[in-house]
C-alpha positions as CSV (number, residue, x, y, z in Angstrom):
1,X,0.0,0.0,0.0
2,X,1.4,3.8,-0.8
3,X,2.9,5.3,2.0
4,X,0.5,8.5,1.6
5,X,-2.5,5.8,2.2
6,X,-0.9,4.2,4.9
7,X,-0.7,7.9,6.8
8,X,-4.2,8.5,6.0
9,X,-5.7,5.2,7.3
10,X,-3.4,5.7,10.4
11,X,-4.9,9.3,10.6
12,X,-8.3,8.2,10.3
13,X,-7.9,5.5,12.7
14,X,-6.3,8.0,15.5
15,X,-9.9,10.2,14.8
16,X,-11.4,7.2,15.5
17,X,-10.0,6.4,18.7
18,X,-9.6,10.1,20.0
19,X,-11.1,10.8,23.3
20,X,-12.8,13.8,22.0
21,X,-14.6,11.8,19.5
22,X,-15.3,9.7,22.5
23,X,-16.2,12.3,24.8
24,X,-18.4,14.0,22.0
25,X,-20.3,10.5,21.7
26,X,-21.0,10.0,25.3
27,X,-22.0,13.3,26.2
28,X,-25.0,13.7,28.4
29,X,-28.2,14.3,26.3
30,X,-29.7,18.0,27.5
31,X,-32.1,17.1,30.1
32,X,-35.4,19.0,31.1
33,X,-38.1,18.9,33.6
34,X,-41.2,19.7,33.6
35,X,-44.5,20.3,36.1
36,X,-46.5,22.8,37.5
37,X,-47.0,24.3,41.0
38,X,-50.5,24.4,42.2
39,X,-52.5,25.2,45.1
40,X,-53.2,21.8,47.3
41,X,-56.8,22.8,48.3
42,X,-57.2,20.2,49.8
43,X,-54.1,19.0,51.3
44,X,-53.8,15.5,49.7
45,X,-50.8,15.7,48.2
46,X,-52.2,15.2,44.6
47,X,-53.4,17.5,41.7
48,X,-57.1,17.2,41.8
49,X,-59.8,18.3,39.2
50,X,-60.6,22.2,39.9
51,X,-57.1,22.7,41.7
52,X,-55.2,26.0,40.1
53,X,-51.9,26.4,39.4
54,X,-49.8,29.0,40.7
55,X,-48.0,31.6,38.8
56,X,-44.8,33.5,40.0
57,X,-43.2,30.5,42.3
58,X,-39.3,30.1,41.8
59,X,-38.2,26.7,41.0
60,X,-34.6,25.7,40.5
61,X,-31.9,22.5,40.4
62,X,-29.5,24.8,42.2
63,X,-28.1,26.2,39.1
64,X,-31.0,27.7,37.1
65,X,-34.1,29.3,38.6
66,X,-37.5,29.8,36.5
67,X,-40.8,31.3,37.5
68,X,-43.8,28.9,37.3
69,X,-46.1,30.6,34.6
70,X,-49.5,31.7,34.9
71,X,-51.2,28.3,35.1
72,X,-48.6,26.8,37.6
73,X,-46.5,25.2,34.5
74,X,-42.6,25.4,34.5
75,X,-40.1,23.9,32.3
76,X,-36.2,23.7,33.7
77,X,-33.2,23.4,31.9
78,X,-31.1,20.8,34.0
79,X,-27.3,21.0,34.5
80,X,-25.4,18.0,33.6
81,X,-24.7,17.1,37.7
82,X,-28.1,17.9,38.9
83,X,-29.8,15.8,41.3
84,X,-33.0,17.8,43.2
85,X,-34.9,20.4,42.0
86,X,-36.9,22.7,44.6
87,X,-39.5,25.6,45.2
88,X,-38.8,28.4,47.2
89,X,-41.9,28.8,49.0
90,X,-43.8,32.4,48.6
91,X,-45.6,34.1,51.4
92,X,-48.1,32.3,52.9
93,X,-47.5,28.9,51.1
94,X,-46.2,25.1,52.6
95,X,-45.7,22.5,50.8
96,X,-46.7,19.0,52.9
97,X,-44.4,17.0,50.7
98,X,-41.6,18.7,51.0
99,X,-40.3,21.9,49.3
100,X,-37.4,19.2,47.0
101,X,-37.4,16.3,45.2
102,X,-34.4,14.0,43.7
103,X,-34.1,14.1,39.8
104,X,-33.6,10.8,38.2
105,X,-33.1,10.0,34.6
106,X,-36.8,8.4,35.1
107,X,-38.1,11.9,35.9
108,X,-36.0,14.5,33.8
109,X,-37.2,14.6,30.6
110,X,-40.0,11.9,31.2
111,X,-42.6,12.5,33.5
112,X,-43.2,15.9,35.2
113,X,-42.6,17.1,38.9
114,X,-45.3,19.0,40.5
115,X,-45.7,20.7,43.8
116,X,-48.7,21.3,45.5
117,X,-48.4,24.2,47.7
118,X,-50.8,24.2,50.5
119,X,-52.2,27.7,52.2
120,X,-51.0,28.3,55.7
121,X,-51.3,31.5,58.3
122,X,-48.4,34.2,57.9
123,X,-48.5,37.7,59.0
124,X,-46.5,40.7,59.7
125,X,-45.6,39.1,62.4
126,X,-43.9,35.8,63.8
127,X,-41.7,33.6,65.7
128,X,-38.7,31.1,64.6
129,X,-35.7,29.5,66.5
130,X,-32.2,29.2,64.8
131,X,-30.3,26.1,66.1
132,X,-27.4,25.1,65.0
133,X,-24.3,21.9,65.9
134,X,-26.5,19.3,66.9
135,X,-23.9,16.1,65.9
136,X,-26.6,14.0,66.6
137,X,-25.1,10.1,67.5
138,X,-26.8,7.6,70.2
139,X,-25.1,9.8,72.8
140,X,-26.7,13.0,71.7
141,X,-30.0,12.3,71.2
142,X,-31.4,13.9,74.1
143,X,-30.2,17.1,73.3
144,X,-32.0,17.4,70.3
145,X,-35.0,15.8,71.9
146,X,-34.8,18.8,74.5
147,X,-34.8,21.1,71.4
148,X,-38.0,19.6,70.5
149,X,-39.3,20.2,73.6
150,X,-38.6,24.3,73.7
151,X,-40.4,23.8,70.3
152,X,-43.3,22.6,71.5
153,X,-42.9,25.3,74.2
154,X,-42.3,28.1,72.1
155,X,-44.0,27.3,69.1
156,X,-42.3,29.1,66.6
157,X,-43.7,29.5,63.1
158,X,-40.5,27.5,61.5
159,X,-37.2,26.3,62.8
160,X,-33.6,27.0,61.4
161,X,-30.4,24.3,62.2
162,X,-27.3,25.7,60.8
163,X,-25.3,22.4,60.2
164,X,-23.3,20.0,62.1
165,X,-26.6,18.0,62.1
166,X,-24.4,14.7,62.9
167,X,-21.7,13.7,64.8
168,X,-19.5,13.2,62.2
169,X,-19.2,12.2,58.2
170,X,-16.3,13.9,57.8
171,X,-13.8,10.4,59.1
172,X,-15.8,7.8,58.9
173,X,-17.6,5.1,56.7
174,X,-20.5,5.0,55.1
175,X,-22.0,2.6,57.5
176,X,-21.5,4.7,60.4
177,X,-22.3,8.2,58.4
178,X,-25.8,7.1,57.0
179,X,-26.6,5.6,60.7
180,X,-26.2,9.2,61.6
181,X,-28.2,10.8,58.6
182,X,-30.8,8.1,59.3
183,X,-31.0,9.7,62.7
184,X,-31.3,13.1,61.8
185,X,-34.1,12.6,59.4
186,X,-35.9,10.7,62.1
187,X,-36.1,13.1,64.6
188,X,-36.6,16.0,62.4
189,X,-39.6,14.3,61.5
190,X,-41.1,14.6,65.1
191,X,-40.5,18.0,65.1
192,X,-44.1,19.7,65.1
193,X,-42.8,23.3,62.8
194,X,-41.0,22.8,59.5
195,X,-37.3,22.3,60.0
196,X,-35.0,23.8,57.5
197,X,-31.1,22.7,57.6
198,X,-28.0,23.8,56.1
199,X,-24.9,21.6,55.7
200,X,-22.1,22.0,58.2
201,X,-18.4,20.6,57.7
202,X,-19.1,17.3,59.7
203,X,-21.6,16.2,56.7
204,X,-18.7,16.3,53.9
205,X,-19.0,12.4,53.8
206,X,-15.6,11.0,53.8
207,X,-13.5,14.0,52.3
208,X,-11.1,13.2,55.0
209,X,-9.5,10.2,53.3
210,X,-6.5,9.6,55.7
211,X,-9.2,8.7,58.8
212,X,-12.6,7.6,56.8
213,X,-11.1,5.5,53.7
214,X,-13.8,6.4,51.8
215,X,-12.6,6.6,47.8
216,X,-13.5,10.0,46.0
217,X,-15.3,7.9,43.2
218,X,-17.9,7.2,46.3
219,X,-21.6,7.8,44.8
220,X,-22.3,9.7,48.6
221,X,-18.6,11.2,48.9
222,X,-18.2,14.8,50.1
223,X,-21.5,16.8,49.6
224,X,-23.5,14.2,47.9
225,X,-25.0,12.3,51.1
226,X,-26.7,15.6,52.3
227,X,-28.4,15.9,49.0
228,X,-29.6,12.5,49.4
229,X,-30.8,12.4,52.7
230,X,-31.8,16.4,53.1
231,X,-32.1,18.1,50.2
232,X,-30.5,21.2,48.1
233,X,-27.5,22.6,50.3
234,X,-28.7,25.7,49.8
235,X,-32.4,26.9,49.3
236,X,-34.6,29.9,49.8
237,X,-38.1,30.8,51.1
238,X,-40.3,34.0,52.1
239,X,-42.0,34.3,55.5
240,X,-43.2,37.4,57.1
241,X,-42.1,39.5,54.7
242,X,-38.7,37.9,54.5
243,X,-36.4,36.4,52.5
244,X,-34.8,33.8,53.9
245,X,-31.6,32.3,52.3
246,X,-30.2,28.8,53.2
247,X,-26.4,28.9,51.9
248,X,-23.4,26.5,52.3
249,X,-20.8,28.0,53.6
250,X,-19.1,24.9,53.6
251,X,-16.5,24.0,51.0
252,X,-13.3,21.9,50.7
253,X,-10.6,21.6,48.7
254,X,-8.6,17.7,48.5
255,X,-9.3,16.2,52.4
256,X,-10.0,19.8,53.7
257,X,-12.8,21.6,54.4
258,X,-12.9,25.6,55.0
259,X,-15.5,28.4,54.8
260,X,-16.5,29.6,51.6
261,X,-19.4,30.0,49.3
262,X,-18.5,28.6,45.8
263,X,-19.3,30.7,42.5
264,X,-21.6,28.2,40.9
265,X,-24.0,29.2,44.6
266,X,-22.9,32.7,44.2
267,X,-24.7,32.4,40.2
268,X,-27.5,30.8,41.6
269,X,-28.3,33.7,44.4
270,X,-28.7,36.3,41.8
271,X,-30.7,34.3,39.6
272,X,-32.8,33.7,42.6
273,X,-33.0,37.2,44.4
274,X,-33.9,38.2,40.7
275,X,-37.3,36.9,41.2
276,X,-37.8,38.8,44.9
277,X,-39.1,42.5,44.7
278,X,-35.6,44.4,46.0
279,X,-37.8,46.0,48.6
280,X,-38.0,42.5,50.5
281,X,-35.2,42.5,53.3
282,X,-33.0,39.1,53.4
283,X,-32.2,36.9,56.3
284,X,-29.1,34.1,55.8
285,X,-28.2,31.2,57.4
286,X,-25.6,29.1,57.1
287,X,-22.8,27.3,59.0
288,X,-19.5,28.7,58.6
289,X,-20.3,32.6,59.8
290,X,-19.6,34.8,57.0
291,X,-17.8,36.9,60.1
292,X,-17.1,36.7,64.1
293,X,-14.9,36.9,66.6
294,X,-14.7,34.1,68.0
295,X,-11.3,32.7,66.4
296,X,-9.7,35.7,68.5
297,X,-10.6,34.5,71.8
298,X,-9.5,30.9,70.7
299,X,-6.4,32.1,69.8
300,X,-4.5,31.2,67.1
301,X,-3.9,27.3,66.1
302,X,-1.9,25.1,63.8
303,X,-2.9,22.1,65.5
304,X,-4.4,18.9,63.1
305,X,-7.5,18.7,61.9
306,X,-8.8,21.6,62.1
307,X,-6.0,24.7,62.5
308,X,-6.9,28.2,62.2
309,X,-5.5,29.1,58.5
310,X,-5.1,27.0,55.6
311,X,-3.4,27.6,52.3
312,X,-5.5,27.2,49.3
313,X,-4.5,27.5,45.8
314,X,-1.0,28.4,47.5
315,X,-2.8,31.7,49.4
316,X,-3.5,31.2,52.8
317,X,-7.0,32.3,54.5
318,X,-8.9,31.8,58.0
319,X,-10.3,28.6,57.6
320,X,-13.3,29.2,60.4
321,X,-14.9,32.3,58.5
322,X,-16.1,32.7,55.1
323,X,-13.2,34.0,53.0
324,X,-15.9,34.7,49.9
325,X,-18.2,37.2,52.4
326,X,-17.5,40.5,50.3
327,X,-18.6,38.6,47.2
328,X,-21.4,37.0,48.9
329,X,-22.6,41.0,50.2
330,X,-22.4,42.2,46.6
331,X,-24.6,39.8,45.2
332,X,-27.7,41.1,48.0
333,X,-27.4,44.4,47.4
334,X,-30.1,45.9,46.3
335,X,-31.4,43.6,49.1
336,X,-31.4,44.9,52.8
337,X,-29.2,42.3,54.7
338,X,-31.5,42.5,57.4
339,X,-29.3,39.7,59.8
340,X,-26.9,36.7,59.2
341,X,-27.3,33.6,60.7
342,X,-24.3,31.1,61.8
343,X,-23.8,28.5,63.5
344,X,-19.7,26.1,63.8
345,X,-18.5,28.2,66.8
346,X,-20.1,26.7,69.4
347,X,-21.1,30.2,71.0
348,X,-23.8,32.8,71.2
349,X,-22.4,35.8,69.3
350,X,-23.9,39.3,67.9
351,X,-21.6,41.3,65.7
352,X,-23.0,44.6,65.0
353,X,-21.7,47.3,62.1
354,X,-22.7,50.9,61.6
355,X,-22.4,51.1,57.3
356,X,-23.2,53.7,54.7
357,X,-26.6,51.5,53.9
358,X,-27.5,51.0,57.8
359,X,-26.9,48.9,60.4
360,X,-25.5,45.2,59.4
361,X,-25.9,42.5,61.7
362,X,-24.0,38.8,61.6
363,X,-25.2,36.7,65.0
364,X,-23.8,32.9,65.6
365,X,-26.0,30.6,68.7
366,X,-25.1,27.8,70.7
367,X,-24.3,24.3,70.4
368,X,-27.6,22.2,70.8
369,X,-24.8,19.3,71.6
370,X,-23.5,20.6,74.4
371,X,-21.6,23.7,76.1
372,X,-17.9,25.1,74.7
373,X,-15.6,27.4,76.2
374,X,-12.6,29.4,75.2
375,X,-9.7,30.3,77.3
376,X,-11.4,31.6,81.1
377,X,-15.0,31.6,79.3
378,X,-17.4,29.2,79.3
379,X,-20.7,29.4,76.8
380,X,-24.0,27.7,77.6
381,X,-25.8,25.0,75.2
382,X,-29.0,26.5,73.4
383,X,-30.7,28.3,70.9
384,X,-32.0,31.6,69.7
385,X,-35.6,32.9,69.3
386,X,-36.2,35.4,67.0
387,X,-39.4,37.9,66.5
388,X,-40.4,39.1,62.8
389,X,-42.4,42.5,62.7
390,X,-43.0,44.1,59.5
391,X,-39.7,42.7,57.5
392,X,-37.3,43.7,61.0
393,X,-36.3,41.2,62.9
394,X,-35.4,42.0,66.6
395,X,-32.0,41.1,68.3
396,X,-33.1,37.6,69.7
397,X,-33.6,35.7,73.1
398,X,-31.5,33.6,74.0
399,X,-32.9,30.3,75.2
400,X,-30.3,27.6,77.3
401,X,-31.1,23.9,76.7
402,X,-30.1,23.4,80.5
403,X,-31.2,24.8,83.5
404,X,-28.8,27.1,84.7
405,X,-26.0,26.8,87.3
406,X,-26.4,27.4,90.7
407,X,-25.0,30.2,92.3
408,X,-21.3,30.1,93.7
């Protein structure tokens, strides 16, 4: 055979084989989902005959967010590592089945997704409780059944639980982690208000490799087994007059985790405060505070796992505070920032800043596992209950989980 054919046959057969051809050939098909939102009359769970749909609800996979049109319908573009899509509940509106779903291949493009929103009382005016680090195990289960309890005491219109749910996914195997998600999911369940949860660095399944074994290839590794059990890692929804913004704070680079707000989260936060009328004040919460001052009364630590800086992409940052938070601020504004919520130090905090655009508040609670203390302080276990009037919310109460010491 000529040498000139030889060359092209070997050419063609190197097309052939080329990973890009490859690649090109096992792309993902686009994938879309479709349904409507519509108002559960009566509460069942299921479209029924006569039941309308509702117009002007955000629903999103994390990375795009569409409003439902006039007759409830949406249709979402998915992104290629999508796995729950979600409504942020309007004003006035629950949703008895839950606010997510997962995405399957059975369900994108196939069958549609629909969310009955049910009516419920909401006013000017309201309670909630913000919780956070409840590391639920065997061990600790009585401490989030005493949170339960001030619940059903106080009851609040909604409750928040800034992370650390479980004792610990970060080192340990899947057996043991899921036992602990398991948990969680049970008890929420009991709770008699709607819980809403945010990820915290102890349910980064496995990431720390070196103590949990856990391969990266892992279907639940690092960020996935929230999803599965709990949802979107970070959500929104409106009550009293408020925005309120789930975000993870949460992120990790190799076997280490640190506080900051990634930019595919930072995309999805315009897209959704687009859809909120600018005049509507915002309310985060999260686990890694976007700022405090606790680290300072720590004092600074290089000790393993968990030391107070860490060097990523060869810059080193506080690893205990977001890094991101100016980023994070920018994308609010036009929004008031009317508080931020936090939870990982194990303390009852309230930051306060005089700004140009008003006062700016960032407040971290208690521990629901247990007390913590910093060099010649100690700080109680509990949680904070907060009053909503008119879009303001006040400066909290602070509500131990034990009764308190006796007098020396």
């Amino acid at each position: 055979m000529h040498a000139r054919s030889l060359c092209l046959l070997a050419g063609l057969a190197l097309a052939l084989l080329s990973p890009d051809r490859f690649a090109a050939a096992e792309a993902p098909a686009p994938r879309t989902l479709t349904g409507a939102v519509y108002d559960d009359a009566n509460s069942n769970g299921k479209r029924d005959a006569g039941e309308r749909g509702l117009g002007g609800v955000a629903v999103s996979d994390g990375r795009e967010v569409v409003a439902s049109g006039a007759d409830g319908a949406y249709r979402l573009s998915l992104a290629p590592e999508s796995s729950v899509v979600f409504v942020s509940l309007p004003d006035g509106r629950a949703c008895p089945g839950g606010f997510w779903r997962p995405i399957s291949d059975s369900n994108a493009g196939a069958s549609a997704v629909d969310f009955g929103l049910t009516a419920e009382s909401s006013g000017a005016s309201l309670t909630f409780i913000h919780a956070s680090d409840t590391h639920l195990s065997e061990k600790s289960l009585p401490r989030i059944r005493r949170l339960r309890e001030i619940v059903e005491q106080q009851k609040p219109a909604f409750v928040l639980i800034t992370g650390d749910l479980v004792r610990d996914a970060l080192r340990v195997g899947e057996a043991e982690a899921t036992g602990y998600y398991a948990m969680v999911v049970a008890e929420l369940r009991q709770f008699p208000v709607p819980v809403f949860t945010v990820p915290g660095n102890h349910e980064l399944f496995g990431i720390e490799r070196y103590a949990s074994k856990v391969s990266q290839d892992h279907p639940l590794y690092g960020r996935k087994m929230y999803r599965h059990y709990l949802g979107p890692e970070y959500y929104s929804f409106t009550r009293g007059g408020v925005h309120f913004v789930g975000v993870d704070s949460v992120d990790f680079d190799d076997m280490w985790y640190y506080g900051h707000v990634d930019a595919a989260q930072l995309a999805w936060l315009e897209k959704d405060l687009a859809q909120v009328p600018a005049s509507v004040p915002v309310v985060t919460f999260n686990h890694i505070p976007f700022a405090t001052s606790v680290d300072v009364l720590d004092g600074y630590s290089e000790e393993m796992p968990a030391p107070t800086l860490i060097e990523i992409g060869g810059k080193k940052q506080y690893r205990h505070v977001v890094s991101n938070t100016a980023e994070l601020l920018a994308k609010l504004a036009p929004h008031r920032l009317e508080i931020a919520l936090g939870g990982h130090m194990h303390t009852s905090e309230s930051l306060e800043f005089d700004t140009t655009v008003g006062r700016v508040r960032f407040h971290q609670t208690g521990a629901v596992v247990g007390p913590s203390e910093s060099p010649g302080l100690q700080f109680p276990s509990g949680v904070t209950l907060y009053r909503v009037r008119d879009g303001h919310l006040d400066d909290g109460t602070f509500l131990p989980l034990d009764p308190p010491a006796a007098p020396r």
